[in-house]
Structures are given as structure tokens and as C-alpha cells.
N, C-alpha and C positions, 0 to 999 in steps of 0.2 A: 599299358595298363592304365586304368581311371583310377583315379587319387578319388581316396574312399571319404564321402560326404560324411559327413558323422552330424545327427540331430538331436537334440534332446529332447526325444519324443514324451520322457514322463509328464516334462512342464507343457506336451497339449492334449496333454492325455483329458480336461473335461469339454476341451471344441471337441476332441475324434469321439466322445463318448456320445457327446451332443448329434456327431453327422449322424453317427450309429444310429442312437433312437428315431432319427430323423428318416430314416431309410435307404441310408447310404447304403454300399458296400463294400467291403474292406478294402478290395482295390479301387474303388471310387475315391477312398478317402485318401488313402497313399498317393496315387495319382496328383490330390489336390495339394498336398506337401509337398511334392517331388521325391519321396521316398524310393527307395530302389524296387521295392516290389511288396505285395500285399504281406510279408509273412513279418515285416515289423510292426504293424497295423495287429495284425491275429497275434504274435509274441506278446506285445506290448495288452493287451484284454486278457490275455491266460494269466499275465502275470499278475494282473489288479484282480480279476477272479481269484485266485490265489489266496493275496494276502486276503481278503474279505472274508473266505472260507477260513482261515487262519484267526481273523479275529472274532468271526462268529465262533469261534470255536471255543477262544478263549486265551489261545497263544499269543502273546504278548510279543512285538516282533524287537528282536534287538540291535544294536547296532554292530555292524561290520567290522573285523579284523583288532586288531589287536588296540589295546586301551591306552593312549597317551600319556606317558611318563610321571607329565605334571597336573592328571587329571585328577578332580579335587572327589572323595567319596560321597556318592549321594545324598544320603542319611548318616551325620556320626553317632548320633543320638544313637539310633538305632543298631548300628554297628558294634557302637560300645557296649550296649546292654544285651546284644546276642554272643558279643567274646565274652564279658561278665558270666553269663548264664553255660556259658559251654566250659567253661574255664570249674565254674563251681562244681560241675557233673563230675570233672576230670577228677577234682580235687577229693570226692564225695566218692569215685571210684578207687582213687587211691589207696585212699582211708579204707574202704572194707576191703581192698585184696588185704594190706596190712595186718587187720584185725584176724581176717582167717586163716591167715601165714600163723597167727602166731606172735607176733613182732609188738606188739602192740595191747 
């Protein structure tokens, strides 16, 4: 068995975008990496088409897998004054089951 190359093709991904427009061809350009075969060349353009269709879109792209522990919240400001405003609904719901139970 060959012991599997592994490249990190994102960081060339604006040379391979660059052979592209130039008139490469997919496996022209794998070739010139030494990449195993043209279909991480073609993966790697589906997947930057992708997110681009994705942020033309309007989707916000997020980060992967789960949130680290001692990861600090973005906005508190903001945070605080959206549990503020949720917390008063709650409280503003309360009150009128209350009232129309009777109880009050």
C-alpha cells in the first residue's frame, strides 16, 4: 500500500484558481502539484463554488463542531438585552394567564 500524501489544497486554492483561468485543465493542474488524480482539483472548485453560492445567498457560514468550554460570548451587550426582553414577555405572559385564571 502508498502511505496516503495528504495536501492542503485550500491554502492553493488562488495559484489552482489562477492555472484555471489561465487555461489549465484540471488534471494539468493536479499533475503540477503531484496530486493523486484530477477529482481533488474538481472537489476542491465545487466546494469554493459552493460556499460563494452560499454567501451570495446570504448564509452566513459558521464554524464547525461543537463550542469550546471557555469560549468567551460574542456580543454580552447584546445577549443581556435579548434575555432582558425575553424574560419580560415571560413575565408579561405570566401575569395575564394569572389575571384570566382569576388569581389575580
Amino acid at each position: 500500500m502508498e502511505k496516503r500524501n495528504y495536501t492542503q489544497v485550500q491554502k492553493l486554492l488562488p495559484e489552482i484558481e489562477a492555472m484555471i483561468s489561465a487555461g489549465k485543465t484540471q488534471r494539468e493542474v493536479a499533475e503540477n502539484y503531484g496530486f493523486k488524480d484530477k477529482y481533488v482539483v474538481k472537489k476542491l472548485l465545487a466546494r469554493q463554488r459552493r460556499k460563494r453560492r452560499a454567501l451570495a445567498a446570504g448564509i452566513v457560514p459558521r464554524p464547525k463542531g461543537r463550542p469550546r468550554k471557555d469560549a468567551q460570548p460574542r456580543d454580552i451587550a447584546a445577549e443581556q438585552a435579548y434575555e432582558i426582553q425575553r424574560l419580560q414577555m415571560e413575565n408579561k405572559l405570566l401575569r395575564d394567564f394569572l389575571q384570566s385564571a382569576g388569581r389575580r
